[in-house]
MIDOVEX-815758 format. One line per 3 residues: number of its first residue (from 1); their letters; for each residue x, y, z of C-alpha. Coordinates in Angstrom, 2 decimals, always signed. Layout:
BEGIN
NUM = a = X/Y/Z ~ ...
END
This chain:
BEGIN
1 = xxx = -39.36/-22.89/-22.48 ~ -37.58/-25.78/-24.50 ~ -39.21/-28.59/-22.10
4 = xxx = -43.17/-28.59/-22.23 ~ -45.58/-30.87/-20.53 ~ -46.89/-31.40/-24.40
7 = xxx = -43.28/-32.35/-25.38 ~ -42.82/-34.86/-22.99 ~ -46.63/-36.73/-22.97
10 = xxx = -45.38/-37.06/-26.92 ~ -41.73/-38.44/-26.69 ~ -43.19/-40.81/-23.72
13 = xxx = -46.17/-41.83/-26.21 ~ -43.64/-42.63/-28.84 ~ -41.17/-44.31/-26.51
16 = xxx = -44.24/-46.75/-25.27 ~ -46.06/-47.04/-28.56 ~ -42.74/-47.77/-30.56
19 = xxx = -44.04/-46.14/-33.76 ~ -45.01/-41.82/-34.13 ~ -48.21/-43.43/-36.43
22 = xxx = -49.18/-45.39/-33.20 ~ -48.16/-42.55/-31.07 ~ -50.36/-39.98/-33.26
25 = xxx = -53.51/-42.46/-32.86 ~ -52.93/-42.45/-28.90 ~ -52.61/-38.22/-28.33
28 = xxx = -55.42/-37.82/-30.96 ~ -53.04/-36.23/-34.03 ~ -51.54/-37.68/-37.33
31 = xxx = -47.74/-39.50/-37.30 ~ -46.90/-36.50/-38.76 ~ -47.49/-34.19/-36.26
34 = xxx = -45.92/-35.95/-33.69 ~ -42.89/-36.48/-35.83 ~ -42.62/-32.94/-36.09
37 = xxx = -43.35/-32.20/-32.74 ~ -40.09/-34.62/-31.69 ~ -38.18/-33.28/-34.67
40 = xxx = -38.57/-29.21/-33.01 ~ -37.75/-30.88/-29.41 ~ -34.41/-31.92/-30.56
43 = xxx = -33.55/-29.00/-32.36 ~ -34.69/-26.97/-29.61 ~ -32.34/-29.04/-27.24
46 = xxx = -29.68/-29.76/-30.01 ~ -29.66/-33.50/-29.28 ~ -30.95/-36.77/-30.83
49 = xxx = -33.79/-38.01/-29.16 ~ -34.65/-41.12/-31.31 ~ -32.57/-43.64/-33.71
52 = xxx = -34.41/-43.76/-36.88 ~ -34.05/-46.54/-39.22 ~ -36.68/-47.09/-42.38
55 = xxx = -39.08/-50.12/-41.32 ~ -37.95/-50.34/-38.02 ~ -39.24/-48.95/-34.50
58 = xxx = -37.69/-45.46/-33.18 ~ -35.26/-46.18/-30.49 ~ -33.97/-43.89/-27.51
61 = xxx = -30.92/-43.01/-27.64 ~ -28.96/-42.25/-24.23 ~ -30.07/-38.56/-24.26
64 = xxx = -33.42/-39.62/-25.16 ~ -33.62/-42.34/-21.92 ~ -32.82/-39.79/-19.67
67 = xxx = -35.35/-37.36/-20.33 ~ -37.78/-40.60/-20.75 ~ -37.36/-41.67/-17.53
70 = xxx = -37.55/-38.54/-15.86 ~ -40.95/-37.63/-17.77 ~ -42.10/-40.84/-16.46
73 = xxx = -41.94/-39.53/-12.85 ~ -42.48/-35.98/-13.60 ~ -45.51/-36.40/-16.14
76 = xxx = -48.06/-38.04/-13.14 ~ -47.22/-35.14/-10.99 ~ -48.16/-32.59/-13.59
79 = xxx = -51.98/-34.96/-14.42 ~ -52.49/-34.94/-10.52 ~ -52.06/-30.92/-10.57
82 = xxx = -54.22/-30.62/-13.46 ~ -57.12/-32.74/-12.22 ~ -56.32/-31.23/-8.73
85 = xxx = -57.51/-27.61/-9.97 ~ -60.15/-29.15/-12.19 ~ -61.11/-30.23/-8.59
88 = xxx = -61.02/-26.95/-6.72 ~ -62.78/-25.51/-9.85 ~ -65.64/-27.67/-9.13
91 = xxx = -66.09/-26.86/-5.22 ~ -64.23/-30.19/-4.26 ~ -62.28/-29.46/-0.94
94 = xxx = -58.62/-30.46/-1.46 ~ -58.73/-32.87/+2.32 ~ -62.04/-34.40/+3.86
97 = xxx = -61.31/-35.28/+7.45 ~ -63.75/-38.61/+8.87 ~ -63.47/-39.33/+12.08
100 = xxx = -65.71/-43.02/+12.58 ~ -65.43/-44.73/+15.69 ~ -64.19/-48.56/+15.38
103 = xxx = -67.43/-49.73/+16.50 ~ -69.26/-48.40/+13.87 ~ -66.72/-49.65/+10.98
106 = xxx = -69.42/-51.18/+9.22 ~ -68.81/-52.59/+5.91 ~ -72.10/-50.17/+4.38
109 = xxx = -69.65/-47.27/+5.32 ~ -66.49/-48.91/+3.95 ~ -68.21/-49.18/+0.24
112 = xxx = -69.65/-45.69/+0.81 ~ -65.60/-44.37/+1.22 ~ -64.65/-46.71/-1.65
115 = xxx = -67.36/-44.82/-4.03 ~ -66.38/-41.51/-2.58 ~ -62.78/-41.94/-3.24
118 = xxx = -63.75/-43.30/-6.92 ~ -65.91/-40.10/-7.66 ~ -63.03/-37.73/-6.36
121 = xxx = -59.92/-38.76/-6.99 ~ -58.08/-35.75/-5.91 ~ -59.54/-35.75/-2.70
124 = xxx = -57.90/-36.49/+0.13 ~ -59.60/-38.81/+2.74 ~ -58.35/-38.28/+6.37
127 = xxx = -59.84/-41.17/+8.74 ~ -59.51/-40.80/+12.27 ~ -61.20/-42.43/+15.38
130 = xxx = -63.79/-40.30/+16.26 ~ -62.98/-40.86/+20.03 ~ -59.83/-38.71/+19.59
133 = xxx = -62.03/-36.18/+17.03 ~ -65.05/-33.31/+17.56 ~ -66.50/-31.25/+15.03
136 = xxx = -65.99/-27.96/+17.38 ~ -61.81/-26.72/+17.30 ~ -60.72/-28.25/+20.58
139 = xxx = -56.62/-28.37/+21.82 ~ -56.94/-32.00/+22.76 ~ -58.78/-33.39/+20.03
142 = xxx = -57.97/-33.43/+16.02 ~ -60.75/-31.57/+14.37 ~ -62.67/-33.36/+11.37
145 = xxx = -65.29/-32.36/+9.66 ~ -68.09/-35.53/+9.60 ~ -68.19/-37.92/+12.17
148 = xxx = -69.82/-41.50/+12.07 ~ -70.26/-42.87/+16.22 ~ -72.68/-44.38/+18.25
151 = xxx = -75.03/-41.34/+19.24 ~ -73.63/-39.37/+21.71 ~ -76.61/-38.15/+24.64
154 = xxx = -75.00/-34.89/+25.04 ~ -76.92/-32.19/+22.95 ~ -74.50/-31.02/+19.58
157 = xxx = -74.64/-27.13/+18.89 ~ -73.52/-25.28/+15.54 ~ -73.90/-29.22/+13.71
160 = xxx = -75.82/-31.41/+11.56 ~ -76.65/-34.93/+12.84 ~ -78.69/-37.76/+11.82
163 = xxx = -79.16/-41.61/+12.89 ~ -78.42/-43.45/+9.39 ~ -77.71/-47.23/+11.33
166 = xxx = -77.66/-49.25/+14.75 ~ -75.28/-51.32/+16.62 ~ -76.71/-54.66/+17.04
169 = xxx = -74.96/-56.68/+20.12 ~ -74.18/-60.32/+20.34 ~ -72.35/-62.43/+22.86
172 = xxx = -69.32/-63.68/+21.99 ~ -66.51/-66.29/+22.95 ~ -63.55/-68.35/+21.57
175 = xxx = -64.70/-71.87/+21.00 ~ -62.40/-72.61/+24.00 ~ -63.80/-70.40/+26.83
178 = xxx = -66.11/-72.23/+29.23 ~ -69.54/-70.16/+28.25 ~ -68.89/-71.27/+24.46
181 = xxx = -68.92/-75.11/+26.15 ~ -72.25/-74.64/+27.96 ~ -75.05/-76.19/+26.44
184 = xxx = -78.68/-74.28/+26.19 ~ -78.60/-70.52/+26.28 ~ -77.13/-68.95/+29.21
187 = xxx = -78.22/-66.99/+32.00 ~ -77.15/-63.37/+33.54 ~ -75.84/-65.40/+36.29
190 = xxx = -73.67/-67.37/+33.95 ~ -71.98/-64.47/+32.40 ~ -71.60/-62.76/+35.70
193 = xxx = -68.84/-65.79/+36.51 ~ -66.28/-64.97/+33.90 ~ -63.73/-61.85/+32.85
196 = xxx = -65.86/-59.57/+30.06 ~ -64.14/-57.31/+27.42 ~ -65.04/-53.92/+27.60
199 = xxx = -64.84/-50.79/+25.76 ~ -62.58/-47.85/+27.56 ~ -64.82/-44.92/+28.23
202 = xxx = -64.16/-41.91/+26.02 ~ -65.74/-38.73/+24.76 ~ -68.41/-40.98/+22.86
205 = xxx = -68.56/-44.00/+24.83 ~ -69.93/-42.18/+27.80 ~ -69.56/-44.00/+31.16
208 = xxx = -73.58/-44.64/+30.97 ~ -73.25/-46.33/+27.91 ~ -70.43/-48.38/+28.91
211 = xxx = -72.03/-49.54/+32.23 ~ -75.37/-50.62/+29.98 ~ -72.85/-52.93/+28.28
214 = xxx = -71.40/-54.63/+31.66 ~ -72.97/-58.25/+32.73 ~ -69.76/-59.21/+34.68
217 = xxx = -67.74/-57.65/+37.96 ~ -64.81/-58.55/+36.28 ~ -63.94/-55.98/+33.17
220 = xxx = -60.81/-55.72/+31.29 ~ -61.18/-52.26/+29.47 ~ -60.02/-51.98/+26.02
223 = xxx = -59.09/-48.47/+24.14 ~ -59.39/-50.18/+20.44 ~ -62.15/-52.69/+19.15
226 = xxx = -59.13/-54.88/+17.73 ~ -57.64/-55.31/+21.42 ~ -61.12/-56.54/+22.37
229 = xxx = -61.20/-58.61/+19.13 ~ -58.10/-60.08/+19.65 ~ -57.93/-61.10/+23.52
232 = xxx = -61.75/-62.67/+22.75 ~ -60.04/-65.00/+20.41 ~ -57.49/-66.27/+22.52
235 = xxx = -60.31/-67.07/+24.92 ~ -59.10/-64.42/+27.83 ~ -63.08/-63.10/+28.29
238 = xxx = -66.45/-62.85/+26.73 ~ -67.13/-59.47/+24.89 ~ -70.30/-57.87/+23.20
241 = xxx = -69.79/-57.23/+19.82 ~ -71.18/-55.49/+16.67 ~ -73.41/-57.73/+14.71
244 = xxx = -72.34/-56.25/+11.90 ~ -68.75/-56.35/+12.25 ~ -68.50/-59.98/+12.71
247 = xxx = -67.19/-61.23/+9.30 ~ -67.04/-65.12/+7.90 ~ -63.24/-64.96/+8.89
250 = xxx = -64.12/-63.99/+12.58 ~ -67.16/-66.13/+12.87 ~ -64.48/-69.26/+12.93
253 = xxx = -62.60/-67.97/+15.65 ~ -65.65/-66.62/+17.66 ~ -69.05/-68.13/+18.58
256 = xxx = -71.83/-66.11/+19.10 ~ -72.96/-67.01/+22.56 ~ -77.22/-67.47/+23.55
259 = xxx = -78.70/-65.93/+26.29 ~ -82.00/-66.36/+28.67 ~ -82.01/-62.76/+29.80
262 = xxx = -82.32/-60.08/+26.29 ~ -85.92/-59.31/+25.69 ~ -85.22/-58.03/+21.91
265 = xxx = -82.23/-56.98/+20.43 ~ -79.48/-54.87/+22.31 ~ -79.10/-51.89/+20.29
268 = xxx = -77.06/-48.78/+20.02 ~ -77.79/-46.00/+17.69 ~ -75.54/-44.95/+14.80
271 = xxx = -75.42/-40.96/+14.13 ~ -73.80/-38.86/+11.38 ~ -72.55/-35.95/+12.41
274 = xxx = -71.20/-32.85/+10.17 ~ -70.79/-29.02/+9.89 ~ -72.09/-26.90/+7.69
277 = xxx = -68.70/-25.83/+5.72 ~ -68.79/-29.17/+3.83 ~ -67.47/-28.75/+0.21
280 = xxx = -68.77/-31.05/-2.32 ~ -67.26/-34.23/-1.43 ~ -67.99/-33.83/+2.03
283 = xxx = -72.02/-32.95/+0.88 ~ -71.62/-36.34/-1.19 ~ -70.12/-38.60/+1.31
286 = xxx = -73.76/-37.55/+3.64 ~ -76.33/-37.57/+1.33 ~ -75.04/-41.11/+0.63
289 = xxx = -75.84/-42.01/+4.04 ~ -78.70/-40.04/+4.89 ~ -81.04/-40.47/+2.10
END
């Protein structure tokens, strides 16, 4: 084969460096080397690579740019192969499918898939909401492999699970609505008066969970945490929201509301949830959270 990987990582080295002696320091080899290895490429190909003038820098020459430019996209491709298999070599699964539930998008777990994505490059992260996601094959649902939700009461079979965090509630409001207005902390009563955002029930956010979350008759139901976010802030109803979830940004267009009528903190639990066919990423990502 005239056109090797090796071939092309040198005439791009040279093309960048602007000298073989500076090229030859780069790959690891002496000027010479890479002067020869250039000097067999063109015979090889029967065209002139490189303008060569005593005391000056090599230059491309039109042949030369087009087989630069193409290396440029090509070479990348060939590195993400290579570390791909060094990956598979190692146990790494080529895809890791997440499915975490928007109420549990806690910045702890965003780091954690920062780190993990650091540590295996090749691997490819797949988040999905874990209200549309199971562990167990299912026709309606995508299938992932680890899932990070507020604990589910329904007993999990053929799984590993583990509570690794909580969801901590707090009372919310646009500066505008009428409860953000009231002086002193407010009362059941008070709550019970105005339009309260609510999570849609789904496969995690069972209907007994939901109703432990309702303090008003009136309910607008939300699929997604953003809709929730998002109608709060233009002042349309209260909401209950994750502690944890409500960044600096946020806290100016939301005020944590004070109530009469919480003896302690109103708490969900967080679980991790995975099977047992976890490659070496996947084993990574819940250690990280469980230990």
């Amino acid at each position: 084969m005239l056109m090797t990987t090796e071939r092309l990582r040198y005439l791009v080295e040279v093309a960048n460096s602007g000298s073989f002696s500076a090229a030859g320091r780069n790959l690891g080899v002496s000027a010479s080397a890479v002067n020869q290895m250039i000097n067999n490429m063109e015979i090889d190909l029967d065209l002139s690579l490189f303008d060569r003038v005593a005391g000056k820098a090599p230059i491309l020459t039109a042949a030369g740019k087009a087989i630069y430019f193409q290396a440029q996209e090509l070479l990348p491709r060939l590195n993400a192969i290579e570390l791909k298999a060094q990956s598979l070599k190692q146990g790494v699964e080529p895809s890791l499918t997440i499915a975490l539930h928007g109420l549990t998008f806690f910045p702890r777990f965003q780091q954690v898939l920062h780190q993990l994505s650091e540590a295996y490059p090749e691997l490819q992260i797949n988040l999905v909401d874990s209200e549309v996601a199971s562990l167990q094959p299912n026709p309606e649902q995508k299938l992932a492999d680890i899932t990070i939700a507020p604990a589910n009461l329904e007993p999990k079979r053929g799984v590993e699970s583990k509570i690794i965090d909580k969801i901590n509630w707090c009372f919310v409001a646009a500066p505008t609505h009428p409860l953000a207005k009231r002086r002193g902390e407010l009362s059941s009563a008070d709550l019970s008066q105005y339009q309260q955002l609510l999570p849609s029930e789904g496969n995690i956010a069972t209907p007994e969970l939901i109703e432990s979350l309702r303090y008003s008759p009136k309910v607008v139901s939300c699929d997604r945490l953003y809709q929730i976010t998002e109608l709060a802030c233009s002042g349309m109803g209260f909401a209950l929201y994750p502690q944890k979830l409500l960044h600096r940004e946020l806290r100016q267009r939301l005020v944590e509301l004070q109530v009469d009528f919480v003896e302690g903190a109103l708490e969900w639990p967080v679980e991790i949830c995975w099977t047992q066919s976890l490659g070496v990423a996947g084993n990574c990502l819940v250690d990280e959270l469980t230990e």
